[in-house]
N, C-alpha and C positions, 0 to 999 in steps of 0.2 A: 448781771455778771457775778451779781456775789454768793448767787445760789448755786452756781457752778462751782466756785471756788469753795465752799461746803460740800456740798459732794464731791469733790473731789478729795478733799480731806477724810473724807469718810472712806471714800475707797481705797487712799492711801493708808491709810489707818487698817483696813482690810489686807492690804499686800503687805505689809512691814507686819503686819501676823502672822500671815501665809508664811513669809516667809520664816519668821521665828520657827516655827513649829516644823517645815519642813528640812530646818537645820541640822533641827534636834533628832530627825530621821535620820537625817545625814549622815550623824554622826554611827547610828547603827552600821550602815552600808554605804561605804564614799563612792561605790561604784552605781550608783542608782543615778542612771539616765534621767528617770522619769522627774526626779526629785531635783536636779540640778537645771531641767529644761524649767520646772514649775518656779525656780529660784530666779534664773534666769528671765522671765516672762514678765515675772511681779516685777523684778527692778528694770526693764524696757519700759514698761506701762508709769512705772514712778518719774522715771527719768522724764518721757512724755507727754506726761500730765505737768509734769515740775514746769517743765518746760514753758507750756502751753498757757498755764496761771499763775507765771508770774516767782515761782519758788525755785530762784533760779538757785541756791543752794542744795536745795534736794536736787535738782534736776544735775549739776556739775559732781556732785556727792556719787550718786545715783550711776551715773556715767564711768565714774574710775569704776566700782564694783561691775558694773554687767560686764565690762573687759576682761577682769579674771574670770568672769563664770564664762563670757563666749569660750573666754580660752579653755575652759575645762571642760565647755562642750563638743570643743574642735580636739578633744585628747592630745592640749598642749601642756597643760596643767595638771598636774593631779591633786585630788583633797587632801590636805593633810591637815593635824591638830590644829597648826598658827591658821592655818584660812579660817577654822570653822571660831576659832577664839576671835581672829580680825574679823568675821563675818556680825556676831555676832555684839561685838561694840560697833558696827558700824550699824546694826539695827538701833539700840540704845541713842545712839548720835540723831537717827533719823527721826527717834520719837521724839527728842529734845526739839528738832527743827517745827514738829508740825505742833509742839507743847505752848500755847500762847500766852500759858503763865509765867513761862520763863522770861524774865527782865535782864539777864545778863550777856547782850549781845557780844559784848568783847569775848567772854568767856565762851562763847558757841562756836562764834570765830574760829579761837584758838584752837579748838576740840578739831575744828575741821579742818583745819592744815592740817596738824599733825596727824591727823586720822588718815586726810591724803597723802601726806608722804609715807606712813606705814603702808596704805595700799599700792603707791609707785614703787616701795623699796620691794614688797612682797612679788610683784609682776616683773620686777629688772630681776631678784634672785633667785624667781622658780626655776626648774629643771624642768628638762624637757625626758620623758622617761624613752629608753631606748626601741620601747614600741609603738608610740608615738610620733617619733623622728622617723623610722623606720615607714612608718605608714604617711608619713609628710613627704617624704623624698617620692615614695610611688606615688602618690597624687599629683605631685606637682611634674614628672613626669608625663602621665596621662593629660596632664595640663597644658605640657610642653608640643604634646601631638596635636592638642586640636587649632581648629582656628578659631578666632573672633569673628562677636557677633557685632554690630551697632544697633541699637534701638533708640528711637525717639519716644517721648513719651508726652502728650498732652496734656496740660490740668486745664480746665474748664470749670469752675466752679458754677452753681447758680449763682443770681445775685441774693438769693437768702441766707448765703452760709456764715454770715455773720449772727441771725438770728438764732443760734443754737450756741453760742461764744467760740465758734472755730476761728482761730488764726490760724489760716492759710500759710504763713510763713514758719512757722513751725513745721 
């Protein structure tokens, strides 16, 4: 298991890059799809992995961010300065968690409240821009027409799938 938890550190360490970098894009053109879906992906996969190994700080950390970016993929959000500056100490926070020289767990702590409640205050204060709402109302709409579906859905695992360090419960 603990060579999971290494690579996954390493991959983590690969997407808290990705994402730096595709920030710093960002910042060119807030309206890039491409670049806010890639932002989006890497902190699903952190959050999932966090999860899955045990870091349950990056994975709860992890979790408030992808919120704002779904919502910026559902054109509920828009980019602005404070996200890409909150984004961007929240990378910083993330490398502290996965940094093992760090010895001041109080101190890491503290960073992630408060870096949580800047990302809860940022999500309760966004605006919602008037083509956006606009395009939300006729969706939910069309929403409003159709009917529901129910699906059942099966998991059946082999009994190997512990051999690979999948928790099923996750």
């Amino acid at each position: 298991m603990e060579n999971f938890k290494k690579k996954f550190i390493e991959e983590a360490l690969d997407h808290i890059n990705d994402i730096e970098v595709a920030i710093l894009e960002l910042e060119k053109d807030v309206t890039d799809k491409a670049l806010i879906e890639k932002i989006f992906r890497a902190m699903h996969s952190l959050k999932g992995g966090g999860a899955m190994f045990g870091f349950e700080k990056v994975s709860e950390f992890t979790h408030h961010l992808e919120n704002i970016y779904d919502s910026i993929r559902n054109g509920e959000i828009l980019v602005d300065k404070l996200l890409l500056e909150l984004t961007f100490k929240s990378i910083d926070h993330l490398k502290t968690l996965f940094d093992t020289d760090v010895a001041d767990e109080k101190q890491i702590n503290n960073n992630q409240k408060l870096l949580l409640l800047e990302l809860e205050q940022f999500l309760s204060d966004s605006t919602v821009s008037e083509k956006s709402s606009t395009l939300h109302n006729e969706t939910s709409k069309e929403a409003n027409n159709q009917t529901l579906n129910t699906y059942y859905i099966k998991y059946a695992p082999k009994a190997t799938i512990f051999d690979t360090g999948t928790n099923p419960l996750f």
